[in-house]
MILO-198760 format. One record per residue (C-alpha): x, y, z; residue in one letter. Coordinates in steps of 0.5 Angstrom, whole numbers, plus 500, padded with zeros to 3 digits. Example, Ala and Ser with C-alpha at 12.3 -4.5 7.8 and 13.67 -1.06 7.14 Angstrom:
% MILO-198760
<rec east="525" north="491" up="516" res="A"/>
<rec east="527" north="498" up="514" res="S"/>
This chain:
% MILO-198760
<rec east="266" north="065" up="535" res="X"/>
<rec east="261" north="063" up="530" res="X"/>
<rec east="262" north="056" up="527" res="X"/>
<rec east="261" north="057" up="518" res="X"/>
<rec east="265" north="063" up="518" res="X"/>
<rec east="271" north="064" up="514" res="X"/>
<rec east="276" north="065" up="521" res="X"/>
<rec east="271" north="061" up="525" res="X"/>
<rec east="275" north="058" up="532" res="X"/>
<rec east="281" north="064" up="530" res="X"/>
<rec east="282" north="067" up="536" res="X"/>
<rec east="287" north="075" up="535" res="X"/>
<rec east="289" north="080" up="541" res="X"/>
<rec east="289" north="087" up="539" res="X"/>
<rec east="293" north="092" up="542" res="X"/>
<rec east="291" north="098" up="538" res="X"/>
<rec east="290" north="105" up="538" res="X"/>
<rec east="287" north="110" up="533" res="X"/>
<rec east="285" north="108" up="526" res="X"/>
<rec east="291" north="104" up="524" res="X"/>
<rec east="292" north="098" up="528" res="X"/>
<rec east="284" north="098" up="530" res="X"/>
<rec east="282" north="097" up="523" res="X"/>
<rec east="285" north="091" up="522" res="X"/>
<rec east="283" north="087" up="527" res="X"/>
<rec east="275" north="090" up="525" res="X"/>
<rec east="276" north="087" up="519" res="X"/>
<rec east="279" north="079" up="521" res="X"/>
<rec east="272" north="081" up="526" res="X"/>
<rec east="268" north="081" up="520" res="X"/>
<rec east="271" north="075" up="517" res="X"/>
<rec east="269" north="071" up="523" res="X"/>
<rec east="274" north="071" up="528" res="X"/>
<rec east="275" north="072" up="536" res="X"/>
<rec east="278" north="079" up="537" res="X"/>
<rec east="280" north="080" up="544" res="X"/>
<rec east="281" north="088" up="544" res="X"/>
<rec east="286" north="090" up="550" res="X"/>
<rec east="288" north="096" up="554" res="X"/>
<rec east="290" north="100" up="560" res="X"/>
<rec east="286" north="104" up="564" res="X"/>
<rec east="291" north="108" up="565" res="X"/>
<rec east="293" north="108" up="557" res="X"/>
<rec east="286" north="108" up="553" res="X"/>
<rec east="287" north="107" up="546" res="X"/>
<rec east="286" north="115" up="543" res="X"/>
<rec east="280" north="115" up="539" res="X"/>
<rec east="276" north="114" up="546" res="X"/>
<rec east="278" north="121" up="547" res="X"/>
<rec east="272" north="126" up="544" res="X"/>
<rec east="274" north="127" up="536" res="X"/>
<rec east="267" north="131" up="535" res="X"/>
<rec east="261" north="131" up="540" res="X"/>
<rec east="258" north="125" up="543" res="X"/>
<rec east="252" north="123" up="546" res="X"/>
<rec east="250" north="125" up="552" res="X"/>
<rec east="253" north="119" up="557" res="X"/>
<rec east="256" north="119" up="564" res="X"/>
<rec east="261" north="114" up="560" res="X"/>
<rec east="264" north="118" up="554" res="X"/>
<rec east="269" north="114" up="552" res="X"/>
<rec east="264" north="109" up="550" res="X"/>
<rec east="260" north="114" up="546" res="X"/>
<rec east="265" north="117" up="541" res="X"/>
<rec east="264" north="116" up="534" res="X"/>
<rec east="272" north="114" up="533" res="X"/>
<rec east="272" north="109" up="537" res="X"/>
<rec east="265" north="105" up="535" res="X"/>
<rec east="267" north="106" up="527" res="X"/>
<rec east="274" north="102" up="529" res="X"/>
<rec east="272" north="097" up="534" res="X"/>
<rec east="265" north="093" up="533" res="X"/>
<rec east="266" north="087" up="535" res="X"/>
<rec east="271" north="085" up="539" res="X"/>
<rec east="271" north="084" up="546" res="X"/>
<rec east="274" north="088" up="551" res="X"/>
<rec east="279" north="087" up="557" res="X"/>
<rec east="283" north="091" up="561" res="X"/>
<rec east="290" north="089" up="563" res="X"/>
<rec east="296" north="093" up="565" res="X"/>
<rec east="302" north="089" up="563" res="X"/>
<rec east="307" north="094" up="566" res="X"/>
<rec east="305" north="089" up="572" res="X"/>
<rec east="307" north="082" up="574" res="X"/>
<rec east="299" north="079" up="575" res="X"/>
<rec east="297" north="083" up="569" res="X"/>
<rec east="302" north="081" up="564" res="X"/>
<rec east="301" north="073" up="567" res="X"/>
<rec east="294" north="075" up="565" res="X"/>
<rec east="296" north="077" up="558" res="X"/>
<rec east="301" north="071" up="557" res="X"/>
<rec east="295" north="066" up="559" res="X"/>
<rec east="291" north="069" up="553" res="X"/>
<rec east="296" north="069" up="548" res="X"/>
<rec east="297" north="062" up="549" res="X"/>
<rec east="291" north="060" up="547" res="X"/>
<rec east="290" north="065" up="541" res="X"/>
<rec east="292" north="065" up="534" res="X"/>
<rec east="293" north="072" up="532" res="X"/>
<rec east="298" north="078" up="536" res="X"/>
<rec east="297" north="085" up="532" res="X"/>
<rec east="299" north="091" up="534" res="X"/>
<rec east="301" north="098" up="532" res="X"/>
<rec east="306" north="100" up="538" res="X"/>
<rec east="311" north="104" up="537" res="X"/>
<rec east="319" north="100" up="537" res="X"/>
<rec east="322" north="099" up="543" res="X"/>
<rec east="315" north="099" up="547" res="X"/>
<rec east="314" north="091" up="546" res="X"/>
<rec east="321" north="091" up="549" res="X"/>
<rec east="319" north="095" up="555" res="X"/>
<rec east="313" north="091" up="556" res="X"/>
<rec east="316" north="083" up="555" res="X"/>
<rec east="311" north="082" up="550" res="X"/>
<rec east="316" north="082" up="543" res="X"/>
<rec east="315" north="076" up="539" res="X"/>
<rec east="320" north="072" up="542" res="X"/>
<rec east="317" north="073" up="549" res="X"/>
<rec east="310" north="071" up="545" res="X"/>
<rec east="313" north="065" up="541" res="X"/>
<rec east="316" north="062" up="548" res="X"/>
<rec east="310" north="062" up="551" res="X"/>
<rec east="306" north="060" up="544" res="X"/>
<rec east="310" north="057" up="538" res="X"/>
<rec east="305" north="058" up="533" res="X"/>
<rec east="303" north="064" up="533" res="X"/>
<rec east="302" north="071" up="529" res="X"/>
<rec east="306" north="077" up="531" res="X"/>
<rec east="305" north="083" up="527" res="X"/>
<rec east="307" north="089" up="528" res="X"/>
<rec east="304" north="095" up="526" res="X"/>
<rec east="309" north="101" up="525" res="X"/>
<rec east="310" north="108" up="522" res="X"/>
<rec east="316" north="106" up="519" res="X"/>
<rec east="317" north="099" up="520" res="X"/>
<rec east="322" north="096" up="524" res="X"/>
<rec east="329" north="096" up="521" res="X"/>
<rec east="332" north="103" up="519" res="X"/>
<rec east="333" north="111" up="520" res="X"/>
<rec east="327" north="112" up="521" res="X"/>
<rec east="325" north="107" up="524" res="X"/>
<rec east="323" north="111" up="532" res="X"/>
<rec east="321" north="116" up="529" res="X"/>
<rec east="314" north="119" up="532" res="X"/>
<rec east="309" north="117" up="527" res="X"/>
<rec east="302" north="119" up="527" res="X"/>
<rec east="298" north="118" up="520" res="X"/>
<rec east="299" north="126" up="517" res="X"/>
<rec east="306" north="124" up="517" res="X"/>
<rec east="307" north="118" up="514" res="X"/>
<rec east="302" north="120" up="509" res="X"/>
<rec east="307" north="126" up="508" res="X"/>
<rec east="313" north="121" up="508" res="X"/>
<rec east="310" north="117" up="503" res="X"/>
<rec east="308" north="123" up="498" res="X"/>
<rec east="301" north="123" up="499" res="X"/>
<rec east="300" north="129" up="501" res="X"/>
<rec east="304" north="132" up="495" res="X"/>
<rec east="299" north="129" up="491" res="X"/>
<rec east="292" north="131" up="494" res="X"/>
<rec east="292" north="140" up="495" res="X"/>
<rec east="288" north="143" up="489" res="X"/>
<rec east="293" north="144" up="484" res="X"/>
<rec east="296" north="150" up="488" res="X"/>
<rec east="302" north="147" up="492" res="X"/>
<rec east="298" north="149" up="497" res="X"/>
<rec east="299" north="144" up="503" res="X"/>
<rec east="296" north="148" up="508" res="X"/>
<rec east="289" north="147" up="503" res="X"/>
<rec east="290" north="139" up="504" res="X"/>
<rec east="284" north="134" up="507" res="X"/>
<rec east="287" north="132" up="514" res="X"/>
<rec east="284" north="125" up="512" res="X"/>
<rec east="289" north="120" up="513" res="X"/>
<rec east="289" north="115" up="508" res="X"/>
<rec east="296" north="112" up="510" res="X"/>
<rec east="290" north="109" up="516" res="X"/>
<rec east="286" north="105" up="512" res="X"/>
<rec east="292" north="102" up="507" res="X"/>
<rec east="294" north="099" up="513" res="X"/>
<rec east="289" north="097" up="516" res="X"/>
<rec east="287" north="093" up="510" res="X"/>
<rec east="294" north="091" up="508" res="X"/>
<rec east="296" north="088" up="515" res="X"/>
<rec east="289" north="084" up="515" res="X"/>
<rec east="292" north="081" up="509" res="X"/>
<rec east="298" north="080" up="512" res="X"/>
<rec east="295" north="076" up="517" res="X"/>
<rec east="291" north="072" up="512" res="X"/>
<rec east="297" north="070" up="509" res="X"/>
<rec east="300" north="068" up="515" res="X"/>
<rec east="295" north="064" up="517" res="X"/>
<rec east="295" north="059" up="511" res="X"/>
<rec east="302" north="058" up="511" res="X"/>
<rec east="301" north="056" up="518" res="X"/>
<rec east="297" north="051" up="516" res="X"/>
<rec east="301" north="049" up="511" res="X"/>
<rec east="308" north="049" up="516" res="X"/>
<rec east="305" north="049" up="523" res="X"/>
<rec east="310" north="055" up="524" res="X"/>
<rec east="308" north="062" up="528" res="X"/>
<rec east="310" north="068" up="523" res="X"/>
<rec east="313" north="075" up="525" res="X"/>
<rec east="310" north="080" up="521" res="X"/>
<rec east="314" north="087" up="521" res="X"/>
<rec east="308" north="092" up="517" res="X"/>
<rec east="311" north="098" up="516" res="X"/>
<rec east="304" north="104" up="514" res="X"/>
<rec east="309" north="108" up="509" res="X"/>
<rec east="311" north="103" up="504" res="X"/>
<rec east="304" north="100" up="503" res="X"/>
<rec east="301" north="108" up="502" res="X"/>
<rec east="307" north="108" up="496" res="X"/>
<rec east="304" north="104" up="492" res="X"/>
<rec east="298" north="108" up="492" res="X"/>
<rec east="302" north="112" up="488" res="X"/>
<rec east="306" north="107" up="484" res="X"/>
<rec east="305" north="110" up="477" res="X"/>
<rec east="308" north="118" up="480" res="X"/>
<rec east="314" north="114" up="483" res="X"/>
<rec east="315" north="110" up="477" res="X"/>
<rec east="315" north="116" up="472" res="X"/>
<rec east="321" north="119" up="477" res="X"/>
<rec east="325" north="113" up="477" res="X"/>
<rec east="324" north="112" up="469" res="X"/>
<rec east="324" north="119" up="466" res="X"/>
<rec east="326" north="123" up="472" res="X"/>
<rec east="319" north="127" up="472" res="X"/>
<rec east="316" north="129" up="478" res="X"/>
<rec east="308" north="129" up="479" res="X"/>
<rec east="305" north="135" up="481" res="X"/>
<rec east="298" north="135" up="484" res="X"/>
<rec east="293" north="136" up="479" res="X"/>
<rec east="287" north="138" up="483" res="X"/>
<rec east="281" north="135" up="480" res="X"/>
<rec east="282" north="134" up="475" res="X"/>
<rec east="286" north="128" up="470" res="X"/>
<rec east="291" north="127" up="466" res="X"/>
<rec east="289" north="123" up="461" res="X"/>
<rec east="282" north="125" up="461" res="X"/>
<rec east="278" north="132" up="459" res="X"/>
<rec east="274" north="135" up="462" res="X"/>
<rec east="274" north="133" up="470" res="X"/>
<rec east="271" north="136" up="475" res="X"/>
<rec east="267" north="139" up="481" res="X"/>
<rec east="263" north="143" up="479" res="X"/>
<rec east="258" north="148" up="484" res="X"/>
<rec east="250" north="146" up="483" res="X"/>
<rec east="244" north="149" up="486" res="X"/>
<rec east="244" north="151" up="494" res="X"/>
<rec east="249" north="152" up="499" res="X"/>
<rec east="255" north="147" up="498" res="X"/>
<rec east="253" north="142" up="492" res="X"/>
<rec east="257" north="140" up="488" res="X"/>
<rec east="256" north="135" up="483" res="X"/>
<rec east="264" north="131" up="479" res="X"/>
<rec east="264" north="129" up="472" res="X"/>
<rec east="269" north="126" up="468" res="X"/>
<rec east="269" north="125" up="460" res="X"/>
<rec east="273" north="119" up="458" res="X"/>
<rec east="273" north="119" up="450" res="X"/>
<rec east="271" north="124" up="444" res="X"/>
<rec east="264" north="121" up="444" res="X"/>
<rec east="264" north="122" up="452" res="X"/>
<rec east="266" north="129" up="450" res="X"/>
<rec east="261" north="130" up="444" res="X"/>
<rec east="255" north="127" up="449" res="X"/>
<rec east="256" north="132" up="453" res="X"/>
<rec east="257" north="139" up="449" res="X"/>
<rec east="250" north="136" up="447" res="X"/>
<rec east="247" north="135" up="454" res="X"/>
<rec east="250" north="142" up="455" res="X"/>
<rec east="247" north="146" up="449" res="X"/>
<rec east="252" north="151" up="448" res="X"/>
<rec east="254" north="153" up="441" res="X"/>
<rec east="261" north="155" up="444" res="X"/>
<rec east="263" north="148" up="445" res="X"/>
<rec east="261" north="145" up="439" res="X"/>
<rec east="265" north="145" up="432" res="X"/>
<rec east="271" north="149" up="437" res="X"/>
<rec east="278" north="147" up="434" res="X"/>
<rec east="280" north="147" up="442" res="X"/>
<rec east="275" north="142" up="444" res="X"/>
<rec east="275" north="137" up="438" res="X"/>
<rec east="281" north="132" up="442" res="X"/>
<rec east="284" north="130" up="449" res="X"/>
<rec east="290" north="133" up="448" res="X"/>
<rec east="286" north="141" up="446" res="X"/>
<rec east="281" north="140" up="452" res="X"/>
<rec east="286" north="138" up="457" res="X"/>
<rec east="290" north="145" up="454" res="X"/>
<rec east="284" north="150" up="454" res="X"/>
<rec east="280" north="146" up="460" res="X"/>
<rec east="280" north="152" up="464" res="X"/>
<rec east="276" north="155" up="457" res="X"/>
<rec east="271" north="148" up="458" res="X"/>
<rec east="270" north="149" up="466" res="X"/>
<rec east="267" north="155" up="466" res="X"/>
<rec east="262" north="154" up="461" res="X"/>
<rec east="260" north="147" up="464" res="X"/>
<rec east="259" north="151" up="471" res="X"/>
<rec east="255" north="156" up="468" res="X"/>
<rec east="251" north="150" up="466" res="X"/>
<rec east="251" north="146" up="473" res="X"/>
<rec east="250" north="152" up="477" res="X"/>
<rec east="243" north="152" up="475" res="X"/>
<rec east="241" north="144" up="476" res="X"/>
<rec east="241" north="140" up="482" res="X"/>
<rec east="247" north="136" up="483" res="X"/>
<rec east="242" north="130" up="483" res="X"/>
<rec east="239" north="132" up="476" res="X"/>
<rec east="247" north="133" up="473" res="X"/>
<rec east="248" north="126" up="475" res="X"/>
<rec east="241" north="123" up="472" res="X"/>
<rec east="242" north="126" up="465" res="X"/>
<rec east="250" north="124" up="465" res="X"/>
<rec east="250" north="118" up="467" res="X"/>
<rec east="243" north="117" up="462" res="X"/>
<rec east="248" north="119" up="456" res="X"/>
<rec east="254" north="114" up="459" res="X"/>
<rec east="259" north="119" up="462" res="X"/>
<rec east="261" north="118" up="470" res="X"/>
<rec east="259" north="123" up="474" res="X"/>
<rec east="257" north="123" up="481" res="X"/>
<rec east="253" north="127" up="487" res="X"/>
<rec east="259" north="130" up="492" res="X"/>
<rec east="256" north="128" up="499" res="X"/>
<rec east="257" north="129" up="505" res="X"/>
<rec east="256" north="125" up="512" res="X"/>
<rec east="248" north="127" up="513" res="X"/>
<rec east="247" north="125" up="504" res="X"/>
<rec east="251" north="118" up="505" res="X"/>
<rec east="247" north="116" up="511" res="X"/>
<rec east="240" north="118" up="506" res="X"/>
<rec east="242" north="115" up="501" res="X"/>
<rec east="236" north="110" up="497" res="X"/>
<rec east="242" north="106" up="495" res="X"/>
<rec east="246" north="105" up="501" res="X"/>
<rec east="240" north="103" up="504" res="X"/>
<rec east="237" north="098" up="499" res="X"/>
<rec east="244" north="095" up="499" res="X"/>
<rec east="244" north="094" up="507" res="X"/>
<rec east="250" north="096" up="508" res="X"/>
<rec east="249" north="101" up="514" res="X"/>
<rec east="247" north="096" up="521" res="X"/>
<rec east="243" north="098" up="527" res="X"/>
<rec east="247" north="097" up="532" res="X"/>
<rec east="245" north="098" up="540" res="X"/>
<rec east="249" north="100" up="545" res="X"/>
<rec east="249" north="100" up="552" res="X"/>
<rec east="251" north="107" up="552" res="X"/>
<rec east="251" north="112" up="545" res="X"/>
<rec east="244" north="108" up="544" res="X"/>
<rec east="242" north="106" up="538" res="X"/>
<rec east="245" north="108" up="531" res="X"/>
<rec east="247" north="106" up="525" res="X"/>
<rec east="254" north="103" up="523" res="X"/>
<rec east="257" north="102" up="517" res="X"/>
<rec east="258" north="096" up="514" res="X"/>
<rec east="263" north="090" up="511" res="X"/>
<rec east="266" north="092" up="506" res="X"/>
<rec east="264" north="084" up="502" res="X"/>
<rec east="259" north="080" up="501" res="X"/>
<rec east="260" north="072" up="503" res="X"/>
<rec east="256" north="067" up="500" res="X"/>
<rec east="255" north="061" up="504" res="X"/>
<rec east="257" north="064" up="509" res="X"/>
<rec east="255" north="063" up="517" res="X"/>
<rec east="257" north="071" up="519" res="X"/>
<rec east="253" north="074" up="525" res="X"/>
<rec east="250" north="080" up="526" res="X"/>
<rec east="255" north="086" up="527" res="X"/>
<rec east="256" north="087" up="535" res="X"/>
<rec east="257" north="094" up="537" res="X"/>
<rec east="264" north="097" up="540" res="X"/>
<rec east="265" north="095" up="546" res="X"/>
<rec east="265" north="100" up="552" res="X"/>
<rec east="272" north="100" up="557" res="X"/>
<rec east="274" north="093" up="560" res="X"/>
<rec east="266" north="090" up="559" res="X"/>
<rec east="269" north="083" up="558" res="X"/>
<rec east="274" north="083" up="563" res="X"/>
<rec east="271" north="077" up="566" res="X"/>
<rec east="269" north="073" up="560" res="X"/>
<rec east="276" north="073" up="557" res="X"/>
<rec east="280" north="072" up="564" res="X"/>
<rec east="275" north="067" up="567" res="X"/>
<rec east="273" north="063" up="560" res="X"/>
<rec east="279" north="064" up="556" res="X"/>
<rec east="285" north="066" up="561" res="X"/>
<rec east="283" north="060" up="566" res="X"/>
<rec east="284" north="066" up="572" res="X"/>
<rec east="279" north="063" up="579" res="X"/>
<rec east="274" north="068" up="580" res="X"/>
<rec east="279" north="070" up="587" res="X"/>
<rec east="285" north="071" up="582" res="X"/>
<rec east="280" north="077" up="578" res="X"/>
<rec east="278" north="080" up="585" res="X"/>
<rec east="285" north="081" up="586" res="X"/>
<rec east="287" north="084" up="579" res="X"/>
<rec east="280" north="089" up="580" res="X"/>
<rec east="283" north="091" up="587" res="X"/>
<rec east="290" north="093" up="585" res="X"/>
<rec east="287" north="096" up="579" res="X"/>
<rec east="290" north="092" up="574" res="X"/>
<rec east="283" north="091" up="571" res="X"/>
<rec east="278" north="096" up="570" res="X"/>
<rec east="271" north="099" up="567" res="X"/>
<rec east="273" north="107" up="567" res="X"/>
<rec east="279" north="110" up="565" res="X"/>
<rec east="283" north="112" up="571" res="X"/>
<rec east="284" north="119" up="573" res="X"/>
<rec east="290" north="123" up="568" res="X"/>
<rec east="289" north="116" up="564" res="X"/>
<rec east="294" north="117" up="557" res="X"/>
<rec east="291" north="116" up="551" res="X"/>
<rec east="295" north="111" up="548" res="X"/>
């Protein structure tokens, strides 16, 4: 724990897997918390599992980039709580924490003794959140849940394809993960200062979809108050015309624009140059572009298709309209502003070797917050947690590592959880 920082003497235990939960516990590491990850060798948290290549390592669980972009500083301990000395290890843990997170499905915690009564019992003043699909109560509350079904579930989806209806087209990215992620973290945060207010633990029941409604507050107002179902529009808007993705210079360059106002519009058909959108009577308001935007997309292609996304960019945003390069993984990484900002950490790990990751998602002055530690590789802090802050005998670790009950690699036909 970093003294200075705002969560500084915070402690949080983390079961958590994939994008969602994980998320939120990297958010209260960043605010200066001591985040203790606990898995299973027998039940590894899924993003260990490869999700594209990996470096070249004899421990590849440790090296995959959905793991180590969920995960930075935490510590890592492995605990199999479906046995006795395991789940007493747990227990020792939780009492001198603050925080309990996790994204188990409902009735997991029940199976394994570790619900929020089981927790409070051993330790009254903590924060117990549950992470679920659904949340905790009602029809849907068991249902299988992983994030491309609860962004369906919460409409997303049927907003996000190309204009077409075309759900086969959607980006498989799930946004629901970081909705949540953020969300739960804000939960905690809240709980935490009317703990200190009160001195009282909280159980917090966070469900993914209702949080990734919101996302889409005004298509379900419109619905409730005029009965109007949205549609998705694909790139472009509702209120502005024109806005795009149009095609650029090379093998997949695209460069986005998005023209706000009439003057926006005139500056543009003058950067532009072509008589046809000068003085046309189709053109001349928002209401005309956006009903004759298929017209005004084929004369802004041509145009753009001859320049570099970067060269579109620099003349729109000279003249005051928003407009942006369309990157990917490899520009992100290259470029000049992102550098400059620092946003990107040189992290080095013991097995994927040095690289960089991305940043906090803030900036705090008059802060004490350390350099990012790198995710951590399987059960790497086992005897730090269960000596240091579980109290267990060098003996009592012994015997946990002779049973299997803790670990370093993931045991054979190991789950991923």
């Amino acid at each position: 724990m970093h003294k200075g920082n705002l969560l500084a003497n915070i402690r949080a235990v983390e079961i958590g897997t994939g994008r969602g939960g994980p998320g939120a516990g990297v958010l209260l590491a960043d605010l200066g918390a001591q985040v203790i990850k606990v898995e299973s060798i027998t039940r590894v948290d899924s993003t260990r599992r490869a999700h594209g290549p990996v470096p070249d390592s004899p421990r590849p669980w440790n090296c995959t980039p959905g793991f180590m972009s969920r995960n930075h500083g935490k510590l890592d301990v492995t605990l199999d709580l479906t046995k006795p000395k395991g789940l007493d290890a747990f227990m020792r843990i939780i009492k001198v924490s603050d925080i309990y997170l996790s994204n188990m499905a409902v009735g997991a915690a029940e199976k394994l003794g570790i619900t929020y009564k089981d927790l409070s019992t051993v330790n009254p003043g903590i924060i117990y959140l549950s992470s679920t699909g659904f949340g905790r109560t009602g029809p849907y509350a068991r249902s299988v849940a992983m994030g491309n079904s609860i962004d369906g579930a919460a409409g997303l989806f049927a907003l996000r394809d190309y204009g077409d209806g075309d759900g086969t087209a959607v980006s498989p990215s799930t946004h629901c993960d970081s909705i949540g992620a953020s969300t739960n973290a804000l939960a905690i945060l809240t709980a935490l200062y009317y703990r200190q207010k009160t001195g009282k633990g909280v159980f917090i029941d966070a469900s993914m979809a209702e949080p990734s409604v919101c996302h889409i507050g005004e298509a379900v107002m419109d619905y409730s108050m005029n009965e109007r179902v949205w549609r998705s529009l694909g790139n472009r808007h509702a209120t502005r015309s024109p806005q795009g993705c149009y095609p650029c210079q090379g093998k997949d360059e695209w460069v986005t624009l998005s023209v706000a106002s009439d003057e926006e519009w005139r500056r543009l058909a003058g950067i532009i140059g072509d008589p046809r959108l000068a003085g046309d009577a189709r053109f001349n308001d928002i209401l005309s572009r956006l009903k004759n935007q298929d017209e005004i997309d084929q004369v802004i292609r041509r145009w753009t298709e001859s320049r570099t996304k970067s060269e579109v960019t620099r003349l729109l945003q000279e003249a005051g309209i928003a407009a942006g390069p369309v990157y990917n993984n490899a520009d992100v990484y290259a470029d000049p502003h992102v550098r400059e900002q620092g946003y990107l950490e040189t992290v080095d790990h013991p097995d994927a070797g040095r690289h960089l990751c991305p940043g906090r998602l803030w900036r705090l002055e008059r802060t004490d917050v350390p350099p990012r530690s790198y995710a951590p590789c399987l059960g790497e802090h086992n005897e730090y947690v269960l000596r240091e802050i579980a109290g267990l005998t060098a003996e009592e670790i012994s015997d946990l590592e002779t049973r299997g009950i803790i670990g370093t690699v993931p045991r054979a036909g190991a789950t991923a959880d």
